[in-house]
N, C-alpha and C positions, 0 to 999 in steps of 0.2 A: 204547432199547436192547433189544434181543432177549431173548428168552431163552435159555441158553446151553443146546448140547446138545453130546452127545459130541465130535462133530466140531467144533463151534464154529459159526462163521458165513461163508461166502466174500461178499467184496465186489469186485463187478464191474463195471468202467466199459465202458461202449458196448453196455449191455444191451438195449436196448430190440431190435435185430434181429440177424440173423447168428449172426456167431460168439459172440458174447457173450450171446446170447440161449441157444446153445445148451448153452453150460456152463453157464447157470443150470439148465438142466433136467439136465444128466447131474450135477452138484453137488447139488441137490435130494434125485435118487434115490441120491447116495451119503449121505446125511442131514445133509448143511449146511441151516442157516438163509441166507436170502440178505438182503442190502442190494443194489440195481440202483440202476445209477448212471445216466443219460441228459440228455438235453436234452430229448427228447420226455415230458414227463408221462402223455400220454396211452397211448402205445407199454407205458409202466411198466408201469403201472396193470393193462392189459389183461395185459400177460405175468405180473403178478403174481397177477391173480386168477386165469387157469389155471392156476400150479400151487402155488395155496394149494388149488385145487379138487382138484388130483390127485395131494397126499401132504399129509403131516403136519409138514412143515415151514413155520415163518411167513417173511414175505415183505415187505421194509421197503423203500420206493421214496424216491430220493433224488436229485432235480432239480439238476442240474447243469453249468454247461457249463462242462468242463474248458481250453478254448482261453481261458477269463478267468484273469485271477490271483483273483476273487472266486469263480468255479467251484473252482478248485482249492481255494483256503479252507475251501472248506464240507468238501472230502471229506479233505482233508490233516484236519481237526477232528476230523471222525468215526475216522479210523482212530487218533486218537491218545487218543481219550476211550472208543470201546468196546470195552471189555477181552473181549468173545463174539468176534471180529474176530481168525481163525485162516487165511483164506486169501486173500491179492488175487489177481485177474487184471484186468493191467496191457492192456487191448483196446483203449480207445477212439481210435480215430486217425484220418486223412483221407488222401486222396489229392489230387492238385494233374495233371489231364491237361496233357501241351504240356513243351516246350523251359522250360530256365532263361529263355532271351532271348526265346522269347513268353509266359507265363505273368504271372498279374498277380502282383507284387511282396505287395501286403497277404494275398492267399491263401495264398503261401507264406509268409511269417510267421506265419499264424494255422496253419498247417498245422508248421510248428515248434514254436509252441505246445504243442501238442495233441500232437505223437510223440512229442515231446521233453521239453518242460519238462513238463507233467502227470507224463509215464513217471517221472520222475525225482522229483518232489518226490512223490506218491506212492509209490513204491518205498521212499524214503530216510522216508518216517514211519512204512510199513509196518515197513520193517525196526528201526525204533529198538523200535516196540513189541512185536517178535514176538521182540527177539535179549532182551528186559527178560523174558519169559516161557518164552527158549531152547526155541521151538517158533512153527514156521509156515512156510508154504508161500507164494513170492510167483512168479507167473507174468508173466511180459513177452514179449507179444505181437510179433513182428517181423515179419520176413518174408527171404524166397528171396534176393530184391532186396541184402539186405545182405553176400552173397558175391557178388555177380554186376553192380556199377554201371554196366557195360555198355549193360547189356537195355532199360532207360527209365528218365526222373523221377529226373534226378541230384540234386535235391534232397531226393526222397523215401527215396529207396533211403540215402542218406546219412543219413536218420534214425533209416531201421531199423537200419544200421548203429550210430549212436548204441545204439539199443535192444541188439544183442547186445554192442559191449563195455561198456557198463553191466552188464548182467546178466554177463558172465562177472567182472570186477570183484569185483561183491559175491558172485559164487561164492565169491571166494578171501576177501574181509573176513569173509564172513560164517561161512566154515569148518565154524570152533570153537561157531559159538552155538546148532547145533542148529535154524538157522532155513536152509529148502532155497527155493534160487532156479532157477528155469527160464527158459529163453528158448524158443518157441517159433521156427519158423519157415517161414512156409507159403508153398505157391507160388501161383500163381493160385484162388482161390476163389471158388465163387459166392455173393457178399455185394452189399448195398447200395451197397457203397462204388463200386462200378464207375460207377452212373448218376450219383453225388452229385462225382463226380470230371469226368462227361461223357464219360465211356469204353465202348469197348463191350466187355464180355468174349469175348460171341459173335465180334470176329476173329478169336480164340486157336482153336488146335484143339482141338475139344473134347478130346481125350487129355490133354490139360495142366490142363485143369481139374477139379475137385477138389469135391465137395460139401460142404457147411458141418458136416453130422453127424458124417459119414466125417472130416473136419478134425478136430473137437472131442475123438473117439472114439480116435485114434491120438494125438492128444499127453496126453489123460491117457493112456494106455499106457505111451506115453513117461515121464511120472512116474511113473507107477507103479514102473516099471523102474528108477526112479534116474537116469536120461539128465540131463544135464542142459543140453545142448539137441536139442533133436527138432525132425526134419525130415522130417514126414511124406510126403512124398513121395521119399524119397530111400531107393533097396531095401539099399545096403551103408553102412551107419552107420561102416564102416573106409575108405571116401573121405571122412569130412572128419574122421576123425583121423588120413588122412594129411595133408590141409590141414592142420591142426591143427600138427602137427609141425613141418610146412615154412615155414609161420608162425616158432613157437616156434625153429627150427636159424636164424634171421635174427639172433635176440634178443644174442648176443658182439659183434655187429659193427655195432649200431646208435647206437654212441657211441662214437667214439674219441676223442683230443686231438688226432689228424691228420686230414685230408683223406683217401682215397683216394688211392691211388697214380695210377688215371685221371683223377684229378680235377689232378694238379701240373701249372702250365703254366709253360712254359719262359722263361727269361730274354728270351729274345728276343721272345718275346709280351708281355712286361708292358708 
């Protein structure tokens, strides 16, 4: 266990590159202590001794792969046992390239795994132990994809979706306890994940693409501000709370004891 400092400690899954590499270093210089979560050891290791070299906060590496239910164990443990453990960012995920009906079936499960059930049973240990201290910060990484299932990777996009109503969910459980949830939500990034997916970012115009810093740097903004989901690339944060609404003005008429009236079919049709 760390040692505790003002800020506590952020615990970060899919650290080893990207985006999660890069919150470790802007969480660092806001003076969190870090725990790095990966599969890569080695990835760790390296991220961790630059920037144990370049501030004065310590840096505890923690091998894991989340797409196991034994991955998860270790890091669901950790966040229920170290009481310095005041910030998650919920990052580590996959992409799955190709169609529902070409894609291999065990990829996409493991890629369920990993968006989904990690996000979740970390979020849900996070939260038991930050609402017990009515303080903490839990970040859930998602993406663009989960307003838009159109665009590609119906399976994916469907995770992320997972990911933001979870997160707005324990917006509203968590309220009262003093413990602040975010969802992030990015659009195209330039991360690993493009090649580990077998995609190429480069067909995208580069206008739509987004750097990992510039990423990392607008959604803490975003928290900071209180947002409680940020869309960094998006200029009027009042188009998706007009989504938002339009959403929410559905909500009278999503349960009735009747059918629709378009829906009655005629005597003569039965």
């Amino acid at each position: 266990m760390l040692e505790n400092t003002k800020k506590g400690t952020a615990l970060i899954t899919g650290a080893s590159a990207g985006i999660g590499a890069v919150y470790a270093d802007r969480l660092a210089r806001r003076g969190y202590n870090l725990i790095l979560v990966a599969r890569d050891e080695q990835k760790l290791n390296a991220l961790a001794n630059s920037l144990g070299e370049a501030g004065a906060v310590a840096v505890e590496v923690l091998r894991a792969d989340l797409s196991t239910r034994e991955g998860r164990a270790i890091v669901v443990k950790k966040l229920e046992q170290d009481d310095t453990i005041s910030l998650l960012v919920n990052n580590a995920g996959m992409a799955v390239e190709g169609l529902v009906i070409d894609a291999d079936p065990e990829k996409l499960e493991t890629m369920i795994e990993l968006n989904i059930t990690a996000v979740m049973r970390l979020a849900a240990a996070a939260a038991r132990s930050f609402a017990a201290k009515r303080q903490g910060v839990i970040i859930n990484i998602g993406s663009v994809l989960a307003l838009a299932p159109e665009i590609l990777g119906g399976v994916y996009s469907g995770t992320k979706a997972f990911v933001l109503n979870l997160t707005q969910s324990m917006q509203i459980e968590l309220a009262a306890s003093g413990v602040r949830v975010q969802a992030v939500l990015p659009g195209a990034t330039r991360t690993e994940i493009w090649d580990r997916s077998g995609g190429d970012i480069n067909q995208l115009p580069p206008t739509m693409i987004m750097g990992v810093d510039e990423l990392v740097d607008a959604s803490l903004a975003g928290l900071d501000a209180g947002e409680q989901v940020t869309i960094p690339s998006l200029p009027d944060f009042a188009d998706f709370e007009a989504f938002t609404a339009a959403r929410q003005a559905l909500a009278p008429n999503l349960s009735h004891n009747h059918a629709a009236a378009r829906y009655k079919i005629s005597e003569a049709a039965r």
